[in-house]
N, C-alpha and C positions, 0 to 999 in steps of 0.2 A: 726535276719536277715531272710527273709524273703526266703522262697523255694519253687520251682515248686512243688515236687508232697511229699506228708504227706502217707505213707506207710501204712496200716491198715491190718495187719495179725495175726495168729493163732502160737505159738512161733516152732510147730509142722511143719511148714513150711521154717522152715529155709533156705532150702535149696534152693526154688523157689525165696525167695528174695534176698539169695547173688547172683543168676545169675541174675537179675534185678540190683543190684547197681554194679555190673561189667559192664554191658553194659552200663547202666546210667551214669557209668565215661567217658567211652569212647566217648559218644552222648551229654556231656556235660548237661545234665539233673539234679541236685541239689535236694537233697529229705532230707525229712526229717525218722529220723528212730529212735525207743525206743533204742536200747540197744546201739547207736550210742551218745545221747542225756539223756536219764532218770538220768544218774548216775553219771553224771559230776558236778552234785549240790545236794550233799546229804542234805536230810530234806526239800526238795524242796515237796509240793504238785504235786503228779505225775498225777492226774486226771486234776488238773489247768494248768498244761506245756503241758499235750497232745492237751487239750481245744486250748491253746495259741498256739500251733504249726497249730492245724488245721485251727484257723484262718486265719498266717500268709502264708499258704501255699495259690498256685494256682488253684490247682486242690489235690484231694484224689486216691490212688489207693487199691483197694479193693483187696486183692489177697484171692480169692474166691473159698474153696476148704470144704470138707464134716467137716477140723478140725475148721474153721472158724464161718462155721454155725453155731458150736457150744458155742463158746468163746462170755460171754457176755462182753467181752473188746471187743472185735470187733464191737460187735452187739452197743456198745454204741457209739464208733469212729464214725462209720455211721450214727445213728440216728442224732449224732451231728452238723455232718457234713451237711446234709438233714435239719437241722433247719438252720442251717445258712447259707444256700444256695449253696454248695460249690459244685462244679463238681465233684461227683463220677464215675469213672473208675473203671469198674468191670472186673474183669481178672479172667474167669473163668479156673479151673485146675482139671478137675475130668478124670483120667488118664486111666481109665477102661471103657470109653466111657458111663458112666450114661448120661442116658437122665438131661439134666437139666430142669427140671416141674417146670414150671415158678408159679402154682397154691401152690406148696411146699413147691417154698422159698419164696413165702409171707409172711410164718409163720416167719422168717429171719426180712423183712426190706419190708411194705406196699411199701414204692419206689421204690424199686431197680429193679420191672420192667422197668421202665421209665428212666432208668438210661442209662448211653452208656457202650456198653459190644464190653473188645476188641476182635479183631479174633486172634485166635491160628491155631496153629500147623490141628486142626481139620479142618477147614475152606479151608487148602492151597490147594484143588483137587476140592474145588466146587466154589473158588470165584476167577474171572479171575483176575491175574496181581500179587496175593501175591505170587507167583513162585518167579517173579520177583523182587521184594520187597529182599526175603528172599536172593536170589542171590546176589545182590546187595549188602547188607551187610554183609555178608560172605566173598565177594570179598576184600571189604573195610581194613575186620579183617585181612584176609590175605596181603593185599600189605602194612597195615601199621605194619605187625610183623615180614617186610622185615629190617625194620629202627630202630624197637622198642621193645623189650623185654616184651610183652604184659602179663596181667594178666593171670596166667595158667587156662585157660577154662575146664581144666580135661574130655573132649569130652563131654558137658557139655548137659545132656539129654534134656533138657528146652531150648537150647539156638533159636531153629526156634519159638518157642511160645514167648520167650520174646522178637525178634526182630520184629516180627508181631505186639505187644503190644506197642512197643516202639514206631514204625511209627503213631501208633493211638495218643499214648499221644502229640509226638512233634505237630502232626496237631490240635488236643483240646488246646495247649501251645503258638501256635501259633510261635513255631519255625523255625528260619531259617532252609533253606535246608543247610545239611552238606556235600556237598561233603565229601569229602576222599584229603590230600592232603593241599595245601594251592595255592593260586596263588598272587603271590608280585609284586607291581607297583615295573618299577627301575627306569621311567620318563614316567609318564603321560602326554597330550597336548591338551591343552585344547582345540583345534581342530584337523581336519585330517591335517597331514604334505602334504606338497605340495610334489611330486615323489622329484623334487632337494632337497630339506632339508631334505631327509632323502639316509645320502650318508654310502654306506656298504663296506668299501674296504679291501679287500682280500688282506693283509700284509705278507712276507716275511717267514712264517712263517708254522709251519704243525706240528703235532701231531699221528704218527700212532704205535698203539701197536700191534706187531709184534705175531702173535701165534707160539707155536711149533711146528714142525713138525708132532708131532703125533699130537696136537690140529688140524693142518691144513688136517689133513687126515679126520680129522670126519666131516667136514664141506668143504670136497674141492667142490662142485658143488654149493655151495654159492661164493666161492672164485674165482672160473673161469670164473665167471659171469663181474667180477671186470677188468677184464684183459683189455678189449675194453676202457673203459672207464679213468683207470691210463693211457693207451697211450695218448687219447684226451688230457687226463690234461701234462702230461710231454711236449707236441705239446706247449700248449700256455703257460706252465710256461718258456718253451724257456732255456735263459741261464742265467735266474734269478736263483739265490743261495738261496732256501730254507731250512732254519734252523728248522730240529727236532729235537735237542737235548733241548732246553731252556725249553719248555713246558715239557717234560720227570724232567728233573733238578726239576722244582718247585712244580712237583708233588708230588715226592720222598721226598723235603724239607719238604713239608706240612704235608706229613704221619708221619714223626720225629718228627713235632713239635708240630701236633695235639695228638697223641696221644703215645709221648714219646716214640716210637722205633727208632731203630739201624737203617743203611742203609740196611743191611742184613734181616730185618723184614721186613721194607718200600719192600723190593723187594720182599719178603716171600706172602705178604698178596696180594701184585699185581699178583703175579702168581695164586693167588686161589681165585682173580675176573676174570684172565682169562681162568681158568678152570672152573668157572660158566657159565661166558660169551658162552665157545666154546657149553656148556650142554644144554642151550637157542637155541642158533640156528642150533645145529644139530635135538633136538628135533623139530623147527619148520619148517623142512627140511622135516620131516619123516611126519608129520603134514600136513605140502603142507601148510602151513601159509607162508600170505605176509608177505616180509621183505623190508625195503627197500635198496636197490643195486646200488647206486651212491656215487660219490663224495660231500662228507657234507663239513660244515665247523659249526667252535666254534668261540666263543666270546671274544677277546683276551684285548680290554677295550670299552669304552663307554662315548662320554664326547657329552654333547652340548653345543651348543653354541647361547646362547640367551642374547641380549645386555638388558639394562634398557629401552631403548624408542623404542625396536619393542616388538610388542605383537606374530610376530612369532618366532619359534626355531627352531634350526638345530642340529638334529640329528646324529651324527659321531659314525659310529662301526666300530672298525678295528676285522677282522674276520682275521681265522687261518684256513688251509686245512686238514679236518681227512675224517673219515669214518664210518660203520657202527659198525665194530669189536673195534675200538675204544669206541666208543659210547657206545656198551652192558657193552665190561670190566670197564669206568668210572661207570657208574651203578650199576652193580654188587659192583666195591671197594667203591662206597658212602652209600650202604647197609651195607656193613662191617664194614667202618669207624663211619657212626652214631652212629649203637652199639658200638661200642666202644668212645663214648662220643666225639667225632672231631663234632665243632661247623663251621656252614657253613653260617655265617652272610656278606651276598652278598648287596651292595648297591654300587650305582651308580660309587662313588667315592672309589670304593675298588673291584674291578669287576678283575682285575688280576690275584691280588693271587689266585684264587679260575679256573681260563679260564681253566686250564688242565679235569676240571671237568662238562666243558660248551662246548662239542663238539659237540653240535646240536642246530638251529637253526629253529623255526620256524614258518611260518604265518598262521593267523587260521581268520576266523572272520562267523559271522551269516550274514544271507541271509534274509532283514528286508521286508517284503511283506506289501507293501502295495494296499489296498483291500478296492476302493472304500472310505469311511470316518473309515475305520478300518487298524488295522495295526499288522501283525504278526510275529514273530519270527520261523525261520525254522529249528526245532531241530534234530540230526539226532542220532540216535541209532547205534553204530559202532557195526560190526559184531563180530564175534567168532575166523574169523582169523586172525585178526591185534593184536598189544599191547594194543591199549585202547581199549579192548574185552568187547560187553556187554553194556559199558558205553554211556551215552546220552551227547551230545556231539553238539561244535555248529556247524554251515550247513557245513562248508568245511575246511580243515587242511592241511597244505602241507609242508614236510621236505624243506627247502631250498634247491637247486642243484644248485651245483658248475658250475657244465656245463651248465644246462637249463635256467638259470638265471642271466647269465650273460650281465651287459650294452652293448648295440652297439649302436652305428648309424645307420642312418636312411640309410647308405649303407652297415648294417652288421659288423662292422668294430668291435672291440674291444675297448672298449675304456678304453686308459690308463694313467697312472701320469706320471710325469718325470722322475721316478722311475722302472717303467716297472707294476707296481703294478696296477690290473684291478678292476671293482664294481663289485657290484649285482645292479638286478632292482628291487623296493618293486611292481611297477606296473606289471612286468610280472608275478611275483608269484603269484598275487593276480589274474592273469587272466588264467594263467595255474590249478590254485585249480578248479576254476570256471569252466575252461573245461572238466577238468580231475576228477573233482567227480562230477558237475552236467551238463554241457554239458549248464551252464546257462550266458555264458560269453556275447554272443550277447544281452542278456534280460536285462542287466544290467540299468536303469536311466539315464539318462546324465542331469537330472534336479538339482540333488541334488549332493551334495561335499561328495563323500565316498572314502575309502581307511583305511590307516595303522594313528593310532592315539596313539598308545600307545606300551610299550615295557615293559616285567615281567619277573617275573621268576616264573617257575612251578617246586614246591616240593613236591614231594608224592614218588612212588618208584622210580624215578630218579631225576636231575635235570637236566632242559632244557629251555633257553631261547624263548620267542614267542612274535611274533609283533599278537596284534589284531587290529582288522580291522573289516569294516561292506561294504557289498552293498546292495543297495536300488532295488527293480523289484517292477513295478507296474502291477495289474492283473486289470482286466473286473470283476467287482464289480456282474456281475449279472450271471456270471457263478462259479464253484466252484474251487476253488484254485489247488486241489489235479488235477483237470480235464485239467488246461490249463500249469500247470508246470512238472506233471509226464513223458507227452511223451520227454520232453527232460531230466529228473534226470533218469529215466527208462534204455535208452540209451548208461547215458556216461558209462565212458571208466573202473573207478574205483568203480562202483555200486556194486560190489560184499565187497568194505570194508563196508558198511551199510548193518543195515537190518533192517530200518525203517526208516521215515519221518513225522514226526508230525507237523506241524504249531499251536503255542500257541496263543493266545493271550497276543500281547504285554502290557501288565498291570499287576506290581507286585504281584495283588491281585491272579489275573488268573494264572500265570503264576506259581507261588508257591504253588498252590493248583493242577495244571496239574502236575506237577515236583515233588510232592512228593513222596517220599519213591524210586524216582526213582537214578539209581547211576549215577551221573555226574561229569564229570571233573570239577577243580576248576578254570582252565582258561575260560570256559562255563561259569561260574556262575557269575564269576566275571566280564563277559563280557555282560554278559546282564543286571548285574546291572549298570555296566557302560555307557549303551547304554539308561537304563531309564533317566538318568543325562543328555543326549543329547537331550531325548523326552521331557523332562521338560522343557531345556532351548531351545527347538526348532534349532537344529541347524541340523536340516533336516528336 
């Protein structure tokens, strides 16, 4: 079977190539490796099978250190490898800062100057952006060994050189970008929903986990915050009877049955997400990091409604009332519950059992520039004090608000069911994002059909439903992009959550080659692949 990269070292190295196939598990990279493969067919010709591996591999990687130069198995893997054309990857390792004299180790391998040599750990202060690289996948290691019982890295002295090396090879491999994370369709549409077919209504219903006293002492100036806003909502819940106990219930059910405790445990293990929870945002208190401070809502089911002889669909969410402390503690106990092997298989037609753990909601979409006969995508780098810290990200994101986001008429009015039960609007969130991180709502196209087209789930350290979405602004092809769209993204309201603004070119080619090694969300990526599907088929 055939592998990306044929491993070629000095057995004296041992140690530099286990933190290479620990990382290359994690990056999904396939390699081939002697003491992995030599011994599983005894009497095997072992010079014929390395022969035969280097063929079927993709690329070679040279782990390149003073015991290698030495080793004529090395020196022959490469020559081999060089005869038969094969992309060597030279990973140099000499720890004491030797000069590497390229005239020296000729005597090695006449090629292997002309070879590609990755950057290490020595590089990261004189070559701009591997800061960032390295950042990025340290972060990664960290939020996924929130979920996952991760490889023991033993403070693993190599591990900045070999994720430096890794970014090199995926781009020679021609690997997808990996986010961190996954993002799952729950219904796709094969166009944008028109604002009515996509109806959001706020059901009977609410979810709030209560801290303790002393929890609420470490965090009361978050909590006071809250006080204005529970009144507004008690105003228009009125003298409707909302049920908190049903979402609590199925919660509790779920912990028992996912992973075999007591109710006494189910409540044991919720108390020490909600002493995680309170640990998060007292620290982001002390921090001066945004939080967000309104009334949210969660995802309570999901059904559409599409006949055989229209080619539109209608969209139905019945949503539930929580909050932000809600939201951390679900987070925190779906960290806990995953280690502990609880399976979270979410799909359209099974969106219930799981809504105790679906307390957020929200729309996101890229800002599609187009530039004259060119067309770009507007990617935005989120800062240091939000939760997607760091992360590249697409042009605008926005929590659902319970309050801000509510249907009215065109005289203000509420609008409601027979029921007493009120909406959301997809169209105001989508204009509120637009105001409130770029100040870009009036630029908007009116040529082209943009809006909310699709609806996921985002899994990585939490889980959270999100509508994506896209709009269209056209620019003056003959000035420069950054020059006629910054004085208004400069401006708005929420510029301090970015701390960057890149326009790519919308072309997977470019776009993947701009985007590497950089860390992105998996609702991004998966949103801009999905937005290629719409350039292909023209349907903007």
């Amino acid at each position: 079977m055939k592998k990306d990269i044929f491993i070629s070292y000095s057995s004296k190295n041992k140690d530099i190539v286990a933190s290479f196939l620990k990382d290359f598990k994690l990056s999904n990279i396939s390699t081939w490796i002697d003491t992995e493969n030599l011994y599983k067919n005894p009497g095997t010709d072992f010079t014929q099978e390395i022969m035969n591996s280097i063929d079927d591999s993709k690329a070679v990687l040279l782990i390149y250190t003073k015991e290698s130069m030495a080793s004529e198995y090395v020196k022959k893997e490469i020559d081999y490898a060089f005869e038969k054309g094969k992309q060597v990857l030279c990973f140099p390792f000499f720890p004491h800062n030797e000069e590497v004299n390229f005239n020296r180790h000729r005597d090695f391998s006449d090629k292997l100057n002309s070879t590609q040599w990755l950057c290490t750990g020595q590089q990261l202060h004189h070559i701009p952006g591997l800061g960032e690289y390295v950042e990025g996948a340290q972060k990664a290691n960290t939020l996924q060994s929130l979920i996952t019982d991760l490889p023991d890295r033993d403070e693993d002295k190599f591990s900045v050189d070999v994720i430096l090396a890794r970014i090199g090879i995926q781009q020679v491999l021609g690997k997808p970008l990996m986010p961190f994370g996954t993002f799952t369709s729950i219904e796709p549409n094969p166009d944008v929903y028109k604002n009515e077919h996509l109806i959001m209504k706020v059901i009977d219903k609410a979810m709030y986990i209560v801290p303790t006293p002393a929890q609420a002492a470490r965090m009361q100036s978050f909590l006071d915050r809250s006080a204005g806003w529970r009144g507004e909502l008690a105003e228009i819940n009125g003298s409707r009877v909302i049920d908190t106990s049903v979402l609590m219930e199925s919660m509790l059910a779920f912990i028992e049955t996912q992973c075999g405790m007591t109710r006494a445990e189910a409540l044991g293990i919720l108390e020490e997400a909600k002493e995680l929870a309170t640990e998060v945002i007292a620290g982001d208190l002390q921090r001066n990091n945004l939080m967000f401070n309104g009334p949210m809502v969660g995802v309570y089911n999901i059904a559409v409604d599409r006949s055989p002889s229209e080619e539109e669909s209608i969209l139905l969410m019945d949503l539930y009332q929580s909050d932000y402390f809600t939201f951390k503690c679900t987070g925190e106990l779906f960290h806990l519950l995953k280690k502990r092997g609880a399976k979270f298989d979410i799909k359209l037609q099974s969106v219930t059992p799981y809504a105790p753990f679906l307390c957020s909601l929200g729309l996101g979409g890229f800002i599609v520039v187009k530039h004259g006969e060119e067309e770009y995508l507007q990617w935005v780098k989120r800062s240091g004090i939000i939760q997607a810290k760091n992360m590249w990200h697409f042009s605008y994101d926005e929590t659902v608000h319970l309050l801000k986001d509510i249907k009215r008429n065109k005289e203000k009015e509420i609008i409601r069911d027979d029921q007493g039960a009120f909406f959301l609007d997809a169209n105001t969130i989508i204009r509120r994002a637009l105001q409130e991180e770029l100040r870009l709502q009036n630029k908007v196209s009116t040529k082209f059909n943009t809006g909310v087209f699709e609806l996921g789930l985002i899994e990585c350290d939490r889980l959270e439903m999100e509508l994506l979405s896209f709009s269209i602004i056209e620019t003056d092809a003959s000035r420069d992009i950054h020059e006629q769209l910054s004085p208004y993204t400069d401006s708005a309201k929420d510029r301090i959550e970015r701390e960057q603004i890149e326009y790519i070119p919308f072309d997977m080619k470019d776009m993947t080659q701009a985007l590497h090694g950089k860390f992105l969300t998996p609702e991004s990526y998966t949103l801009a692949q999905r937005l290629m599907v719409f350039k292909e088929e023209e349907l903007f």
